[in-house]
Backbone as XML, in Angstrom:
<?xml version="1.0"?>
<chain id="A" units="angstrom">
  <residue number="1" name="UNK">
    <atom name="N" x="-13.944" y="-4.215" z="-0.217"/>
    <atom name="CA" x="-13.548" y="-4.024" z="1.169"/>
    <atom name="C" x="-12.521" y="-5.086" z="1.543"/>
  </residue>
  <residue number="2" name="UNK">
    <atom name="N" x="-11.529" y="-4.310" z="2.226"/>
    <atom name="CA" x="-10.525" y="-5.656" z="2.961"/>
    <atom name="C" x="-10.465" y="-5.463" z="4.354"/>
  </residue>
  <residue number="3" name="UNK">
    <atom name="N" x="-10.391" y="-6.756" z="4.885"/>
    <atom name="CA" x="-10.250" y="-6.999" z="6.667"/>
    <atom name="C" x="-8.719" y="-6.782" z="6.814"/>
  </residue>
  <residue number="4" name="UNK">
    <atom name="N" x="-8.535" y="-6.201" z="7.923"/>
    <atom name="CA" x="-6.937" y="-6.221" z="8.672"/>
    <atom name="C" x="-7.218" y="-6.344" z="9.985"/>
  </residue>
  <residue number="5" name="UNK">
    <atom name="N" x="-6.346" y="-6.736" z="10.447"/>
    <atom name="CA" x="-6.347" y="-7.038" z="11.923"/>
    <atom name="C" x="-4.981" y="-6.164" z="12.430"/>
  </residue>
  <residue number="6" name="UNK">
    <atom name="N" x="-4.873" y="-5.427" z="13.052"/>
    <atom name="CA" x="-3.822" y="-4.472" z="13.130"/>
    <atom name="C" x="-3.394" y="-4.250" z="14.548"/>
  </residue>
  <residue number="7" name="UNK">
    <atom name="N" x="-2.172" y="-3.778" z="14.766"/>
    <atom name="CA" x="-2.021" y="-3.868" z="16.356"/>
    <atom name="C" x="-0.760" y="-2.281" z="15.967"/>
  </residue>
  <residue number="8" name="UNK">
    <atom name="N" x="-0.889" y="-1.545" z="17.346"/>
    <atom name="CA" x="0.138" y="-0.626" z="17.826"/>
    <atom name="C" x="1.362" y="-0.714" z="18.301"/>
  </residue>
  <residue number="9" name="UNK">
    <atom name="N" x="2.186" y="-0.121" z="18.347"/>
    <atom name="CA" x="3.359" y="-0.022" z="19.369"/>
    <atom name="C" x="3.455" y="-1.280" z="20.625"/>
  </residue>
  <residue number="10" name="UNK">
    <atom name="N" x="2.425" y="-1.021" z="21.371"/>
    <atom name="CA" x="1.896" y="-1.687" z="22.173"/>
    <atom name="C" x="1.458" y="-2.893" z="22.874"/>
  </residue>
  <residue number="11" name="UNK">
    <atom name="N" x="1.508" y="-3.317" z="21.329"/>
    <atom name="CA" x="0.669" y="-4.824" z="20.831"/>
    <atom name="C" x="-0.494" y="-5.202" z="21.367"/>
  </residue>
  <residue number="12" name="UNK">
    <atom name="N" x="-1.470" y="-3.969" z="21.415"/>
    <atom name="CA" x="-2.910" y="-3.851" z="21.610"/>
    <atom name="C" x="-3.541" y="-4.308" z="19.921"/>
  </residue>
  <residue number="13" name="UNK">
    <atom name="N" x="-4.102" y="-5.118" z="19.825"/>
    <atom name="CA" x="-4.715" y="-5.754" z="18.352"/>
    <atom name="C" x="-5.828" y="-5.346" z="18.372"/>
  </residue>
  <residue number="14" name="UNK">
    <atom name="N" x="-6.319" y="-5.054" z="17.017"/>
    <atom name="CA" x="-7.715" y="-4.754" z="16.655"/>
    <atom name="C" x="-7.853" y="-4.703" z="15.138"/>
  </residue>
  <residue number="15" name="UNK">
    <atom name="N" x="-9.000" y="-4.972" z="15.035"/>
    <atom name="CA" x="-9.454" y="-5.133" z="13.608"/>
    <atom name="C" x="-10.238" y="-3.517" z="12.579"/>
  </residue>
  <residue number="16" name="UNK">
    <atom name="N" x="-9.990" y="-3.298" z="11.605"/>
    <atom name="CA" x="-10.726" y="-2.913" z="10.854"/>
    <atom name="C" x="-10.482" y="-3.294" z="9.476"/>
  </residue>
  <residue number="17" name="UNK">
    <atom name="N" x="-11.731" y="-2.351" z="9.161"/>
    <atom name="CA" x="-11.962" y="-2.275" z="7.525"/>
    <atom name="C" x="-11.554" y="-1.509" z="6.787"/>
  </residue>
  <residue number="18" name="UNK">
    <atom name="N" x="-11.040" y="-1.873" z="5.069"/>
    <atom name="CA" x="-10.344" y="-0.258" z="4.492"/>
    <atom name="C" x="-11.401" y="-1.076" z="3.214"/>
  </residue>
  <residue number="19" name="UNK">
    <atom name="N" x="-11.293" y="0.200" z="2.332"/>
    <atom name="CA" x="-11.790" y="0.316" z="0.885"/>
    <atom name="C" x="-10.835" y="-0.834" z="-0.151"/>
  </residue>
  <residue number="20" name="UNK">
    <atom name="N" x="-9.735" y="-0.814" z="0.346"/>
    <atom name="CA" x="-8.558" y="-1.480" z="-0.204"/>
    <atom name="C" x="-7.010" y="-1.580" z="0.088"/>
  </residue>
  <residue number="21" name="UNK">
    <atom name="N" x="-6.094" y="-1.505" z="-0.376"/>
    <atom name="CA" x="-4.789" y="-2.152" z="0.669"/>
    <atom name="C" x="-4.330" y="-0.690" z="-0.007"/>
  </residue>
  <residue number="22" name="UNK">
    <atom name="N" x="-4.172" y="0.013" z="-0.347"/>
    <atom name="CA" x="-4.164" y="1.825" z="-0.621"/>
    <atom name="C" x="-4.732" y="2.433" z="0.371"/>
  </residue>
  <residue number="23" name="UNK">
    <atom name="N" x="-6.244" y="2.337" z="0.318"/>
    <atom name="CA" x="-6.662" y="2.810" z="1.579"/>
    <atom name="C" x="-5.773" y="2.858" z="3.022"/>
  </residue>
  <residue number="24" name="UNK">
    <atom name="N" x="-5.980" y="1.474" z="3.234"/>
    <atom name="CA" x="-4.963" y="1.013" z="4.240"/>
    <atom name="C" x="-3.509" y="1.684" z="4.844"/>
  </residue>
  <residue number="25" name="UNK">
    <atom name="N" x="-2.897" y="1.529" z="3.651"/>
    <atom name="CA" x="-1.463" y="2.587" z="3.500"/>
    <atom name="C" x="-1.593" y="4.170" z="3.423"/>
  </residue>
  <residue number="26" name="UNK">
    <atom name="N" x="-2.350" y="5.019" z="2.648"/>
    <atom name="CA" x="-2.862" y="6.166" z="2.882"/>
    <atom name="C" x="-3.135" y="6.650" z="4.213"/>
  </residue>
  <residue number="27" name="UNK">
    <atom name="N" x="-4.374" y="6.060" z="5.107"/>
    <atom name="CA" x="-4.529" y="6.242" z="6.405"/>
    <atom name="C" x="-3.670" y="6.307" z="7.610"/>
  </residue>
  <residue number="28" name="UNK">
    <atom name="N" x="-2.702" y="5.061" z="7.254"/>
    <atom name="CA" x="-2.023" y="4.616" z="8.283"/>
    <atom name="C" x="-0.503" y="5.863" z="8.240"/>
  </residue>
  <residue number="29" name="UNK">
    <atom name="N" x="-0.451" y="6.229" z="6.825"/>
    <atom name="CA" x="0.652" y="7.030" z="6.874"/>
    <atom name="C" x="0.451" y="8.340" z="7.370"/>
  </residue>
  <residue number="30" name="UNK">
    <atom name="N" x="-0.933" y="8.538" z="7.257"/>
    <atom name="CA" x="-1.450" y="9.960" z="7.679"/>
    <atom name="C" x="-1.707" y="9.936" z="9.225"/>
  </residue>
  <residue number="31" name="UNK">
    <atom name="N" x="-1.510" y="8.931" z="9.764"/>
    <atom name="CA" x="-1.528" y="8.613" z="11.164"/>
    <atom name="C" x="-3.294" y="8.736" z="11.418"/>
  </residue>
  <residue number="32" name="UNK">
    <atom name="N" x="-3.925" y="8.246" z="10.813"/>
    <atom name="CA" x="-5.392" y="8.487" z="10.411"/>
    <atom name="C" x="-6.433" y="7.242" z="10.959"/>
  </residue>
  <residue number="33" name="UNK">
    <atom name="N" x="-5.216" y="5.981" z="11.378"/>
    <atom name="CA" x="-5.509" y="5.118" z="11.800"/>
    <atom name="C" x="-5.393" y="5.048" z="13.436"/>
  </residue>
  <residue number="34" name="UNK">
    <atom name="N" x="-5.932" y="4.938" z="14.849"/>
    <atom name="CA" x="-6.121" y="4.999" z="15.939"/>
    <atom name="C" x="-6.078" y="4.013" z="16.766"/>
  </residue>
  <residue number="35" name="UNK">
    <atom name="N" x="-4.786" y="3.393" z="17.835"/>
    <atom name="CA" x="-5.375" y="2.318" z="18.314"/>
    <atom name="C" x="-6.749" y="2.396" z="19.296"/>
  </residue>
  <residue number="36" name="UNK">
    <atom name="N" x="-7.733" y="1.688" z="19.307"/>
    <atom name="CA" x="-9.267" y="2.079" z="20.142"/>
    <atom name="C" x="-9.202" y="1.800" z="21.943"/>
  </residue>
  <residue number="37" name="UNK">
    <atom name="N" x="-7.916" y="1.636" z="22.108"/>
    <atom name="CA" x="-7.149" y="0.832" z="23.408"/>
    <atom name="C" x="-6.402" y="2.167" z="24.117"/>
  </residue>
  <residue number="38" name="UNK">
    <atom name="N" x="-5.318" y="2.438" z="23.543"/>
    <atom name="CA" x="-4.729" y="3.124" z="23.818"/>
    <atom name="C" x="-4.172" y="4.927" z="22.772"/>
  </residue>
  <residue number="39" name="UNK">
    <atom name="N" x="-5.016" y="4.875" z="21.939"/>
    <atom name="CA" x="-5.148" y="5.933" z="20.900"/>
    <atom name="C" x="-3.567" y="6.595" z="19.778"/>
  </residue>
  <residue number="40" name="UNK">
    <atom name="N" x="-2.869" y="4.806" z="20.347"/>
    <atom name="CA" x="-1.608" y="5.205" z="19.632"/>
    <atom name="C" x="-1.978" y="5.373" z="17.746"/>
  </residue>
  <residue number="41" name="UNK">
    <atom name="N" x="-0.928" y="6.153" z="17.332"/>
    <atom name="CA" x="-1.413" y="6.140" z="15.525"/>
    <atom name="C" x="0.270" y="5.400" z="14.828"/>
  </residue>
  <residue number="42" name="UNK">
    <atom name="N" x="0.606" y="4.824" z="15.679"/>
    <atom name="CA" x="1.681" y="4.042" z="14.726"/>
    <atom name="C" x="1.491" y="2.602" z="14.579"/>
  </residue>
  <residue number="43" name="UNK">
    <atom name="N" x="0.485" y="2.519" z="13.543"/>
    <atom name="CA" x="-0.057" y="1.217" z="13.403"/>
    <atom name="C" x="0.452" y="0.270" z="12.364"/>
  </residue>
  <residue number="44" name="UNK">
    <atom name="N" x="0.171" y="-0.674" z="12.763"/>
    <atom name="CA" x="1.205" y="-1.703" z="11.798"/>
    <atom name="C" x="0.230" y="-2.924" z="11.580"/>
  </residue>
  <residue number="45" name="UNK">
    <atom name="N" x="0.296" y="-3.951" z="9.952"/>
    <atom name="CA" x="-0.461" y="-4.786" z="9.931"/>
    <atom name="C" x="-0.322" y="-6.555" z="10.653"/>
  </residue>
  <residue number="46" name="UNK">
    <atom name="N" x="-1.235" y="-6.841" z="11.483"/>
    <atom name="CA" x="-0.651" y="-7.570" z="12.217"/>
    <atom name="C" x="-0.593" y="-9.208" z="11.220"/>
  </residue>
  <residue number="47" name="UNK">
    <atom name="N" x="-0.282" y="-10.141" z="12.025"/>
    <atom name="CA" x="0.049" y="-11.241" z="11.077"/>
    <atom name="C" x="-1.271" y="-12.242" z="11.454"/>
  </residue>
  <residue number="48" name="UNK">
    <atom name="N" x="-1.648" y="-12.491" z="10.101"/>
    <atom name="CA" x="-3.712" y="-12.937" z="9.967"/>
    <atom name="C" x="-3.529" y="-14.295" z="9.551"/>
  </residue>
  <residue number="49" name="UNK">
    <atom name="N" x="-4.128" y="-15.377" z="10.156"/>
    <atom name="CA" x="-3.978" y="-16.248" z="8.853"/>
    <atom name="C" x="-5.064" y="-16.135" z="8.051"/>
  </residue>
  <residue number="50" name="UNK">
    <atom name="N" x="-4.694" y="-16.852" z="6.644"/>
    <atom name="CA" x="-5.469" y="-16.757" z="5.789"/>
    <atom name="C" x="-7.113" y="-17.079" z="5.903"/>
  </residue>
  <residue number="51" name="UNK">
    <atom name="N" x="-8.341" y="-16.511" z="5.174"/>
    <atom name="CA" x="-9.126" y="-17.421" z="5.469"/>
    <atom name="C" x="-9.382" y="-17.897" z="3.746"/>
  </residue>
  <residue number="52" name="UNK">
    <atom name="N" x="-9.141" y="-18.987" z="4.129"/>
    <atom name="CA" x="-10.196" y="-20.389" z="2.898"/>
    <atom name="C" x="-11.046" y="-20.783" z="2.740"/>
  </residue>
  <residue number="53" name="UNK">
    <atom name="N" x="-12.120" y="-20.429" z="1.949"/>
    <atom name="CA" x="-13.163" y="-20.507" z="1.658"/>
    <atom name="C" x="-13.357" y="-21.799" z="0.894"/>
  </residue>
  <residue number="54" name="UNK">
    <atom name="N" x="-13.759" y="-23.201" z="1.230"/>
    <atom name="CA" x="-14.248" y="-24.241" z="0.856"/>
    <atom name="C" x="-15.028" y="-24.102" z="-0.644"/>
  </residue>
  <residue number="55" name="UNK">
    <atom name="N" x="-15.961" y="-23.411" z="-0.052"/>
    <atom name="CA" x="-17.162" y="-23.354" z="-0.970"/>
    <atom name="C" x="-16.622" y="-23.797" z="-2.220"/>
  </residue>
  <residue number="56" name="UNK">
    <atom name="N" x="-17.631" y="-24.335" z="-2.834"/>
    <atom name="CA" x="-17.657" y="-24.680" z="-4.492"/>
    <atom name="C" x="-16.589" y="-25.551" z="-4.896"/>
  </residue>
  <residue number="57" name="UNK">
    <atom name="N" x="-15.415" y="-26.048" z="-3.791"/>
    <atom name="CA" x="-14.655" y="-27.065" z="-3.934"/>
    <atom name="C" x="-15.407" y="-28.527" z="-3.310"/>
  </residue>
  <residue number="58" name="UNK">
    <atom name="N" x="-15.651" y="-29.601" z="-4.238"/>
    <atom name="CA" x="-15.841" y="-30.525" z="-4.108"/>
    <atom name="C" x="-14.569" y="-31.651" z="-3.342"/>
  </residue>
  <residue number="59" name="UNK">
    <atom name="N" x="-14.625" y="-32.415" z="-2.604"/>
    <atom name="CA" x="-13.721" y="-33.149" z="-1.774"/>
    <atom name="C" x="-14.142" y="-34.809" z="-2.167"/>
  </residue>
  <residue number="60" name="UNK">
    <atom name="N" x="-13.029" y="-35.358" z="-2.710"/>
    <atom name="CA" x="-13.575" y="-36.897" z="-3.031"/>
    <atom name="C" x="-13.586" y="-37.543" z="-1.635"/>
  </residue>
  <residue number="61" name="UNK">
    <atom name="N" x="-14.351" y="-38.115" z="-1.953"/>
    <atom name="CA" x="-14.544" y="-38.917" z="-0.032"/>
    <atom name="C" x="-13.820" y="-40.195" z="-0.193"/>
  </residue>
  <residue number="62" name="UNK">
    <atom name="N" x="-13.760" y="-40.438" z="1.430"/>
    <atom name="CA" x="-12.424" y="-41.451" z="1.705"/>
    <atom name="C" x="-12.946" y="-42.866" z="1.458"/>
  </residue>
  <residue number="63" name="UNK">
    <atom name="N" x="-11.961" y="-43.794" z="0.355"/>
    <atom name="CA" x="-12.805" y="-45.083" z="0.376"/>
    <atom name="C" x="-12.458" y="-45.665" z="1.727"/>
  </residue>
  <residue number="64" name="UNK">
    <atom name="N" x="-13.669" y="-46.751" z="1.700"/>
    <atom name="CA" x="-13.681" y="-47.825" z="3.187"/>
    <atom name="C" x="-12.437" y="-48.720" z="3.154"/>
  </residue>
  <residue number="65" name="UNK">
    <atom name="N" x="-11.741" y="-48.865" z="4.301"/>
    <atom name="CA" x="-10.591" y="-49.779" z="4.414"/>
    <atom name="C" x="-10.787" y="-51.125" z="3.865"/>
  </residue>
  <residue number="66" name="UNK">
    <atom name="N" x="-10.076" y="-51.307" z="2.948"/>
    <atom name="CA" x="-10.162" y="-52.598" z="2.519"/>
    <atom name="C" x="-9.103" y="-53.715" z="2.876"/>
  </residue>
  <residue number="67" name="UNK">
    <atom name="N" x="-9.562" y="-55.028" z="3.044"/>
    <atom name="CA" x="-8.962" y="-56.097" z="3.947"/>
    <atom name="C" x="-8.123" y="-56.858" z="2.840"/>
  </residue>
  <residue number="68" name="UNK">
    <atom name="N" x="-8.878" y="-57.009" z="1.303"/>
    <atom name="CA" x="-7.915" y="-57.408" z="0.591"/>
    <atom name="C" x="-8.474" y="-58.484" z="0.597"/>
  </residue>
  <residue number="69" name="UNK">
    <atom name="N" x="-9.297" y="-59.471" z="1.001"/>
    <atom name="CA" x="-10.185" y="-60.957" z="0.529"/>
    <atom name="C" x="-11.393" y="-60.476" z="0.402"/>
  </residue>
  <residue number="70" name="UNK">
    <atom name="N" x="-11.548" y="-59.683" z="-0.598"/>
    <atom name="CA" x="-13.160" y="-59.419" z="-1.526"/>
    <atom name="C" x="-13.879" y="-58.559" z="-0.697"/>
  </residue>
  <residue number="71" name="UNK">
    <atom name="N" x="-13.519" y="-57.934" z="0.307"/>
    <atom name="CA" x="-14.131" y="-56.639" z="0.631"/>
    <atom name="C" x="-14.953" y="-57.197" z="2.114"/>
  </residue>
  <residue number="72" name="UNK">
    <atom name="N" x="-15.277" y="-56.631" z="2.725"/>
    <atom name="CA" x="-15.876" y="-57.057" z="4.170"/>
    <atom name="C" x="-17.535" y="-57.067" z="3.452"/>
  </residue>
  <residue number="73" name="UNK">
    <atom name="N" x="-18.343" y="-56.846" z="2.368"/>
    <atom name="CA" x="-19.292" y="-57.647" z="2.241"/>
    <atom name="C" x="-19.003" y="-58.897" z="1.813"/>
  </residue>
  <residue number="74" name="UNK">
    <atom name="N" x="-18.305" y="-59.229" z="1.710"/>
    <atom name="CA" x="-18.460" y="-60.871" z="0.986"/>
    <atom name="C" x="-18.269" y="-61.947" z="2.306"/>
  </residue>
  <residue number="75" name="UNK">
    <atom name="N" x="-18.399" y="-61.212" z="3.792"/>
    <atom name="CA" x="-18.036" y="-61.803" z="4.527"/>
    <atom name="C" x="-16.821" y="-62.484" z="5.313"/>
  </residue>
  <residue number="76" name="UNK">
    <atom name="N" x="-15.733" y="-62.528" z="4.315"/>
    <atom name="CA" x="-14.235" y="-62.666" z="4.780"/>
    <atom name="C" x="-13.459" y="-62.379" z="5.443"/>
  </residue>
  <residue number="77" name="UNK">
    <atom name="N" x="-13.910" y="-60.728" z="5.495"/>
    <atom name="CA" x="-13.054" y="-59.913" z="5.826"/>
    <atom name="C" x="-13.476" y="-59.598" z="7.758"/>
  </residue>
  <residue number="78" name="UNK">
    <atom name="N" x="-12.116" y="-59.610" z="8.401"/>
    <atom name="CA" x="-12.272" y="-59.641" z="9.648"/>
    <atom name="C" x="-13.106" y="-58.507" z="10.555"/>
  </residue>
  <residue number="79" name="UNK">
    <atom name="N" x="-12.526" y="-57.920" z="9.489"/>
    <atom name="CA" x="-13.283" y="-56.166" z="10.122"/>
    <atom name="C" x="-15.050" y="-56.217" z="9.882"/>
  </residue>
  <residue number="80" name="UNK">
    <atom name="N" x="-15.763" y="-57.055" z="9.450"/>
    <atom name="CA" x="-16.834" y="-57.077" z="9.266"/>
    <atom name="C" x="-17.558" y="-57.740" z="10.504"/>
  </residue>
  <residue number="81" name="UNK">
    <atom name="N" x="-17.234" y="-57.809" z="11.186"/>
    <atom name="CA" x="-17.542" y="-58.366" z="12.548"/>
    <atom name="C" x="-17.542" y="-57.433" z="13.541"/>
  </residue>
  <residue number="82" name="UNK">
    <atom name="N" x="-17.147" y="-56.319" z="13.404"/>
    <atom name="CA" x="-16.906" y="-55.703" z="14.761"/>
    <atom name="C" x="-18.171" y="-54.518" z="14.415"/>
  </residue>
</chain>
């Protein structure tokens, strides 16, 4: 299944679902596609941003600011005070 977000003539937007980006083109040429607003059939794909799925990407985490005289445990460091 693929998401589209689609808008009319009109620029009434709405979303559906197709089987695949064939589907999609098939329907839309057959005028098979409907805006649910205004029931225009000259539909066009509107502009989506992507979605990114994180998952299963690991992110190295940010080291702690370092002061540069042995690290704010050793006590030196100014930022260890606040």
């Amino acid at each position: 299944m693929i998401h589209y977000s689609l808008r009319c003539v009109r620029e009434h937007h709405f979303d559906e679902w197709f089987e695949n980006s064939s589907d999609y083109e098939n329907r839309a040429l057959a005028g098979a596609i409907a805006c649910p607003t205004c029931g225009d059939t000259h539909i066009d794909k509107a502009v989506m941003a992507p979605n990114v799925n994180g998952a299963g990407r690991s992110v190295d985490p940010v080291p702690p600011p370092s002061c540069g005289l042995g690290g704010c445990g050793s006590g030196m460091c100014g930022l260890s005070s606040f």
